[in-house]
C-alpha positions as CSV (number, residue, x, y, z in Angstrom):
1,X,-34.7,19.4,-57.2
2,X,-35.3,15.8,-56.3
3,X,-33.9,15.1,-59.8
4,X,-30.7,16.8,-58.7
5,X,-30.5,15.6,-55.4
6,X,-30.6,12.1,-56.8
7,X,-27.5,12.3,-59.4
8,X,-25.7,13.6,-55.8
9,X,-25.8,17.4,-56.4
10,X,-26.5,19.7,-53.3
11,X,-29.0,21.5,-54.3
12,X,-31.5,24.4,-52.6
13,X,-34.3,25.7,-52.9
14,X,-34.6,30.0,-51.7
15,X,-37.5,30.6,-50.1
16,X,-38.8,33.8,-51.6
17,X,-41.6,35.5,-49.7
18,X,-42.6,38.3,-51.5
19,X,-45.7,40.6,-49.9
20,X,-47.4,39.9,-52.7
21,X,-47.5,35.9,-52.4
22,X,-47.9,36.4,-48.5
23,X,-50.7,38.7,-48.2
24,X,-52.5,38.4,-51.2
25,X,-54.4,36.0,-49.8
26,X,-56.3,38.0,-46.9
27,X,-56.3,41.2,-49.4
28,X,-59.4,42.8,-49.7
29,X,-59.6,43.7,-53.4
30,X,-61.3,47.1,-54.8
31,X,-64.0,45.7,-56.0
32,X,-65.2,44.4,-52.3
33,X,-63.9,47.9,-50.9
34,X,-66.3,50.0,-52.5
35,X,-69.0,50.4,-49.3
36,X,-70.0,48.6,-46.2
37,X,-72.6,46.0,-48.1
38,X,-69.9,44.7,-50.4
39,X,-67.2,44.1,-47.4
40,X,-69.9,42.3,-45.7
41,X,-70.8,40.2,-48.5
42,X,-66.7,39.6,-48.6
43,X,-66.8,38.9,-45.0
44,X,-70.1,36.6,-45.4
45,X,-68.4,34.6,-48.6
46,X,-65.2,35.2,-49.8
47,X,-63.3,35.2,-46.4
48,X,-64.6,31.5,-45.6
49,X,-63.1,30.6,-49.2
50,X,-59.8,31.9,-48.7
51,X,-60.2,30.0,-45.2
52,X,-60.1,26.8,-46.7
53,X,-57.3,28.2,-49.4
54,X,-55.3,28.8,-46.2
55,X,-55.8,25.3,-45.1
56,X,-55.0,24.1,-48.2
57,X,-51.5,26.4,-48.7
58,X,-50.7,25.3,-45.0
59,X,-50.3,21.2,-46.1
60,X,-48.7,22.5,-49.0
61,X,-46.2,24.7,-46.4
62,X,-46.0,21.2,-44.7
63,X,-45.0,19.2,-47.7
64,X,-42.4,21.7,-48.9
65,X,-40.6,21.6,-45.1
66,X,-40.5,17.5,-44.9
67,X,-39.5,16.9,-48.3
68,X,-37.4,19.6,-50.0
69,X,-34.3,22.0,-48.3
70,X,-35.0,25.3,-48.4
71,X,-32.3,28.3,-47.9
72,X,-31.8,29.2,-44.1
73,X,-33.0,32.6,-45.0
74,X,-36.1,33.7,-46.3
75,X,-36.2,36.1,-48.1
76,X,-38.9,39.2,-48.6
77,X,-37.8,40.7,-51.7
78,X,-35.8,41.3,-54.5
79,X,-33.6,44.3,-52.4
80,X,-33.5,41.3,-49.5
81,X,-32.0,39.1,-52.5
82,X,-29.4,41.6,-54.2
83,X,-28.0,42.7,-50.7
84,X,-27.3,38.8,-49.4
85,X,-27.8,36.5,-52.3
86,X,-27.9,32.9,-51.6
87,X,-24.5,31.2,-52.7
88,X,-24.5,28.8,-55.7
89,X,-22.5,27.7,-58.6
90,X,-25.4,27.3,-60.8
91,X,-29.0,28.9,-60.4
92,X,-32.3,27.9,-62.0
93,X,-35.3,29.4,-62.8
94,X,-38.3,27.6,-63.1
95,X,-40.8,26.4,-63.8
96,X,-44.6,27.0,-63.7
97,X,-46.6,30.2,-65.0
98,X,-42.9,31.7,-63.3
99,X,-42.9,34.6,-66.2
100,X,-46.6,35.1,-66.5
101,X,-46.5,38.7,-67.0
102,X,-50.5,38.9,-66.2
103,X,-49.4,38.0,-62.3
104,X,-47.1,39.8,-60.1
105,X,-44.3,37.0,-60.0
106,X,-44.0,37.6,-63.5
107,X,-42.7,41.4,-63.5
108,X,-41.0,40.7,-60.7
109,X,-37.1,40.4,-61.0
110,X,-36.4,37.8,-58.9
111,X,-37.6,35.5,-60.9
112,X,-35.9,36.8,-63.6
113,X,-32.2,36.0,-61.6
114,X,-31.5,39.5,-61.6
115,X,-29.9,39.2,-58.1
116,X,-27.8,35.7,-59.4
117,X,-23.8,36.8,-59.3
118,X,-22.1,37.2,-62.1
119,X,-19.7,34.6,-61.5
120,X,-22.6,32.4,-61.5
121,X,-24.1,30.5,-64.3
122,X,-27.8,31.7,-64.8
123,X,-30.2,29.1,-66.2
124,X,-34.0,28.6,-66.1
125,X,-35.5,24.8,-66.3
126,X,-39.2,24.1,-68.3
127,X,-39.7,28.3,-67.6
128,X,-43.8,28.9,-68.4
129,X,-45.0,32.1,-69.6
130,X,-48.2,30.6,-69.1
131,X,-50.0,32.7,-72.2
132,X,-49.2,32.8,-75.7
133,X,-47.9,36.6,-75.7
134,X,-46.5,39.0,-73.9
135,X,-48.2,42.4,-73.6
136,X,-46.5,45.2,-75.7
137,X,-46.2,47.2,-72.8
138,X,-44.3,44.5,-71.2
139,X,-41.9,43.1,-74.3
140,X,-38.4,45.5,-72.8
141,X,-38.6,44.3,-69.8
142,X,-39.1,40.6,-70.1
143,X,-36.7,40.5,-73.3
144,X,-34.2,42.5,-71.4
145,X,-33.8,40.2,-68.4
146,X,-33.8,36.8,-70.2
147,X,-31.3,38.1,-73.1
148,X,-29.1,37.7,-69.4
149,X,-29.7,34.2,-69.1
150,X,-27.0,31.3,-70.1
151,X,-29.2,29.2,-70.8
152,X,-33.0,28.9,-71.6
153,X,-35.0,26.0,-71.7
154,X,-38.9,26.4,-71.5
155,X,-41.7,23.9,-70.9
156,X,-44.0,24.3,-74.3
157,X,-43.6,25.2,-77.8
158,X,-45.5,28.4,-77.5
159,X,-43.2,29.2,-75.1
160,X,-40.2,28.9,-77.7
161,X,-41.9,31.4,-80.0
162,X,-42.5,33.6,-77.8
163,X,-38.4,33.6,-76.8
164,X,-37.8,34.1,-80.6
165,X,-40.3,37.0,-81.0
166,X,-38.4,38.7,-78.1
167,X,-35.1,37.8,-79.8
168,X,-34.0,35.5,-77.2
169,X,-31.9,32.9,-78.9
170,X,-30.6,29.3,-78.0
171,X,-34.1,28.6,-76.1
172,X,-35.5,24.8,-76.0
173,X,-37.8,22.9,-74.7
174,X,-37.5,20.5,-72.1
175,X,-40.3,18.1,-70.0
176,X,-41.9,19.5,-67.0
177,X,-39.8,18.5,-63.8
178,X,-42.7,16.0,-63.2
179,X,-41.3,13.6,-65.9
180,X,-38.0,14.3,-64.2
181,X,-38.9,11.3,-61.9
182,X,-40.3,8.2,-62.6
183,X,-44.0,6.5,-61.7
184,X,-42.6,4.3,-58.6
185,X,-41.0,7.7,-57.3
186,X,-44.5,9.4,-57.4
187,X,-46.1,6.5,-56.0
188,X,-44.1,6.6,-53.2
189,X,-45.4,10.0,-52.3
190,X,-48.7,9.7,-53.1
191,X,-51.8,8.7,-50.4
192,X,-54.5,6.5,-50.5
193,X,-57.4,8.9,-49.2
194,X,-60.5,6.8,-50.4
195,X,-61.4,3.1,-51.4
196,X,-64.2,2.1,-53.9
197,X,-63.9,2.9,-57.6
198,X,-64.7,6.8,-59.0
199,X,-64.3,9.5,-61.1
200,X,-61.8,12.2,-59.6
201,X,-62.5,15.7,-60.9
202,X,-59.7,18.5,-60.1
203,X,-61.6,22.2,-62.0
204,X,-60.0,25.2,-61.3
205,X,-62.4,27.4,-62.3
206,X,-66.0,25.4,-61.9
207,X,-66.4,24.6,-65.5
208,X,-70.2,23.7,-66.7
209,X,-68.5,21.1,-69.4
210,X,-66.9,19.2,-66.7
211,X,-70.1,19.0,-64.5
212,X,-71.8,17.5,-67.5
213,X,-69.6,15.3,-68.4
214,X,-68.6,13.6,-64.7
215,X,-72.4,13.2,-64.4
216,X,-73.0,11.5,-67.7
217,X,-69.6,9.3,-67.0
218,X,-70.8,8.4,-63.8
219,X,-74.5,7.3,-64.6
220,X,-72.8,5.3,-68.0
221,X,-70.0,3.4,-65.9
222,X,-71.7,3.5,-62.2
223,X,-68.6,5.1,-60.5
224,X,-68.8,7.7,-57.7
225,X,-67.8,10.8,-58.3
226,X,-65.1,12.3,-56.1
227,X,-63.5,16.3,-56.1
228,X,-60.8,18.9,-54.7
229,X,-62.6,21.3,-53.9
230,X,-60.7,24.8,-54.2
231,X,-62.5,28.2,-55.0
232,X,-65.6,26.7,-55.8
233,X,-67.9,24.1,-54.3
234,X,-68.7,21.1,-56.3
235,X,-72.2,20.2,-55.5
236,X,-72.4,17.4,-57.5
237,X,-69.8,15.2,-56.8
238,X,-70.5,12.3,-54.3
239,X,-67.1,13.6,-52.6
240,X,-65.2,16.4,-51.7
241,X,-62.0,16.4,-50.2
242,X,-61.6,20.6,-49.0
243,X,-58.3,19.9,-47.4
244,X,-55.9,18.1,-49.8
245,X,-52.2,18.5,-49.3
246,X,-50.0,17.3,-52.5
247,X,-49.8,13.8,-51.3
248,X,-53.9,13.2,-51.1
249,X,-54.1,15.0,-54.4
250,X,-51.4,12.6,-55.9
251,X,-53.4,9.6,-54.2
252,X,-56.6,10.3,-55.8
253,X,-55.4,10.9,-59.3
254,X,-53.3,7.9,-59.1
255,X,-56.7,5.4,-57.7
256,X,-59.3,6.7,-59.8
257,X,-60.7,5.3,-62.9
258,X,-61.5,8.2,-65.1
259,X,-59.6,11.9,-64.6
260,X,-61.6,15.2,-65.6
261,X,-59.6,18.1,-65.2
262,X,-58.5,21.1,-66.5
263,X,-55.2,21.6,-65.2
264,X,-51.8,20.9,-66.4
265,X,-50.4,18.8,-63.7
266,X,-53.1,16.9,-63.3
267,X,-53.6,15.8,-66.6
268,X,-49.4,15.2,-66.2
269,X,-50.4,12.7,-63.6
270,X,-52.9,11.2,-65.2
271,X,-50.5,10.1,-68.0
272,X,-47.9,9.3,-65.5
273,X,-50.0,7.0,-63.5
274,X,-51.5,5.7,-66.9
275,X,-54.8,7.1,-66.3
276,X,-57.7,7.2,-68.5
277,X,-58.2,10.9,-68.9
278,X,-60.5,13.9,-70.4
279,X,-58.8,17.3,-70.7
280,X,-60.9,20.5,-71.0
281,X,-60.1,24.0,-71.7
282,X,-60.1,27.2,-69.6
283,X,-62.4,30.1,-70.3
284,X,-59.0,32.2,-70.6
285,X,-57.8,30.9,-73.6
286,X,-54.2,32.3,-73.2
287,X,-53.4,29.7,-70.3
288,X,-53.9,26.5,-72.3
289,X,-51.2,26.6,-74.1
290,X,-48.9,24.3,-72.0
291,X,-51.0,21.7,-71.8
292,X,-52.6,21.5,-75.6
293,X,-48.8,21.9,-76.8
294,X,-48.0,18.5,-74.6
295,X,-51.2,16.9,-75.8
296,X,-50.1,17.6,-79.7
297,X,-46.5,16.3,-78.8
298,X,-48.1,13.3,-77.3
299,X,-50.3,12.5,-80.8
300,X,-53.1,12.9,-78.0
301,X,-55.2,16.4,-79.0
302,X,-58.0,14.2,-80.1
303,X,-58.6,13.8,-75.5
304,X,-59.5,17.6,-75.6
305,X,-63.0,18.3,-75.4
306,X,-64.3,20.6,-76.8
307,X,-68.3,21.2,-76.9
308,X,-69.1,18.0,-75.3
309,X,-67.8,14.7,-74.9
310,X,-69.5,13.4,-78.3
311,X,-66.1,14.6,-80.0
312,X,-63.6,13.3,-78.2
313,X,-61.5,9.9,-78.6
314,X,-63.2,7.2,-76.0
315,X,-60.5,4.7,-77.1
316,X,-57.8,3.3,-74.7
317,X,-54.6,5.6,-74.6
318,X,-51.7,3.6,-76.0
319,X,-49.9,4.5,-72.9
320,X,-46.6,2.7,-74.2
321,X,-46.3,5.0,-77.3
322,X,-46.9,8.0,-75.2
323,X,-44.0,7.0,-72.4
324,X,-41.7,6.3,-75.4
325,X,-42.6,10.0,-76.7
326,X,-42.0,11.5,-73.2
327,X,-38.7,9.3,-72.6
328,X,-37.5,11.3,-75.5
329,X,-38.0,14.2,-74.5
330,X,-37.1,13.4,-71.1
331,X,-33.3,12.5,-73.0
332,X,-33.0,15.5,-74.1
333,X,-33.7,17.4,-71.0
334,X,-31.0,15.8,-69.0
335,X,-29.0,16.7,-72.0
336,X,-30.0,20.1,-71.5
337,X,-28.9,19.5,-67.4
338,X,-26.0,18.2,-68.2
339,X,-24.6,20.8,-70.6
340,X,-25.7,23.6,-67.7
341,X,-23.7,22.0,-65.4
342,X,-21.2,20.7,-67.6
343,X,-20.4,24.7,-68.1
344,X,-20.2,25.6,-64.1
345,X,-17.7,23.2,-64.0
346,X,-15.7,24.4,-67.2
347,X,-16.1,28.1,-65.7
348,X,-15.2,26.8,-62.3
């Protein structure tokens, strides 16, 4: 959106509210609804979790108002969308885990455009399926909806086979919106939560690799280590910061000396901000994807650890080489912008 907003296009985001993004939070799932122990262990543990997920989401809520226009409306669902549909030339769809057909969002057809007018040109920017297939059960209805689009551009390479296995043609891939903007843009946002030199750690799912690694990198180089922490507590990191909105998470990323993680965007930052960086891979293999596909575009695969740290590439990241890559991708994204709205205004 920024992107947009800086080549002078208005340009909206709609603020879609679905139940299932609003409530799914405080839900209490089956397996915790089974008899009176197991909702009081819920109570005891998982509630205080989501707690601090709720003060996470609500700096997130915070960002999103200061920084980036929403539509007047919000709206509830896709009926709320297809009676009263927000008015644009141009709509995009995008971009992360957005058609990941293992989470609501993606079986949902909002996200699919579906309310979009037809006098309106339907595109999606950097899309993510976020897995490398799409269940059988689940092929129609997917295919069917993006066969709709104009235009298709998707994030990863896995992504573009998947589009030709559901015979969706004309797909490519473009950069994540990340690389839309440049470093100095992202520094601008980002905030300066700590001093002192460390190791940041952002794990989404309390990986045993990364423990074992921040701990031997931290003994061997003498550097703090310092953690989001998210689901899961992170015992042994020197600090944790429970509350960080996107500007604190940018911030400590962008100071630190070392990155382990195991999430996309932060490894994206971590090359943006020229970080020294150690990627690892989820336990549910179908998600990493995006990020090995970047890292094999990038000539950088060899930062993926695997068993331990003993097989990964220590030497410095040629950081030059791997902005010139991303610079040409980045080209041919705004190509890919330019020809969407280069057809609105044919059409309009």
């Amino acid at each position: 959106m920024k992107y947009l907003e800086n080549r002078g296009y208005d340009t909206e985001i709609i603020d879609y509210r679905p139940d299932y993004l609003t409530y799914k939070l405080w839900a209490i799932g089956p397996r915790w609804d089974k008899n009176i122990f197991l909702r009081v262990i819920y109570f005891a543990y998982v509630v205080p979790r989501r707690l601090l997920m709720y003060k996470r989401r609500r700096k997130f809520d915070l960002f999103t108002a200061s920084r980036l226009k929403l539509t007047p409306r919000v709206y509830r669902s896709i009926e709320d969308l297809r009676f009263d549909p927000p008015q644009a030339d141009i709509f995009f769809a995008g971009s992360d885990q957005i058609w990941n057909t293992e989470s609501p969002n993606g079986k949902d057809p909002a996200f699919y455009l579906e309310f979009a007018p037809n006098c309106s040109i339907k595109a999606s920017y950097a899309a993510s399926f976020s897995t490398s297939d799409i269940a059988q059960g689940l092929v129609k209805f997917v295919a069917s909806r993006l066969k709709r689009f104009d235009f298709i551009s998707v994030r990863e390479d896995t992504g573009l086979k998947i589009l030709n296995k559901l015979g969706v043609e004309g797909g490519s891939v473009v950069v994540d919106p990340v690389f839309l903007l440049n470093r100095t843009e992202w520094e601008y946002l980002s905030k300066q939560v700590t001093d002192g030199k460390y190791i940041f750690i952002y794990d989404q799912e309390n990986n045993h690799l990364i423990k074992e690694s921040a701990l031997k990198l931290s003994k061997a180089y003498n550097l703090k280590i310092y953690a989001i922490e998210s689901l899961y507590p992170i015992s042994y990191a020197d600090k944790t910061f429970k509350n960080a909105g996107p500007e604190e998470f940018l911030g400590l990323i962008h100071n630190c000396e070392i990155c382990l993680t195991n999430s996309f965007h932060c490894m994206s930052f971590s090359l943006i901000f020229n970080k020294k960086f150690y990627l690892f891979r989820r336990t549910h293999q179908k998600v990493n994807s995006r990020m090995i596909d970047l890292l094999n575009y990038l000539n950088l695969s060899d930062h993926i650890a695997k068993e331990s740290l003993e097989n990964i590439n220590n030497d410095a990241i040629k950081f030059q080489e791997v902005f010139d890559l991303l610079e040409k991708r980045k080209e041919n994204s705004v190509d890919y912008i330019d020809m969407v709205i280069s057809s609105a205004e044919v059409n309009g």
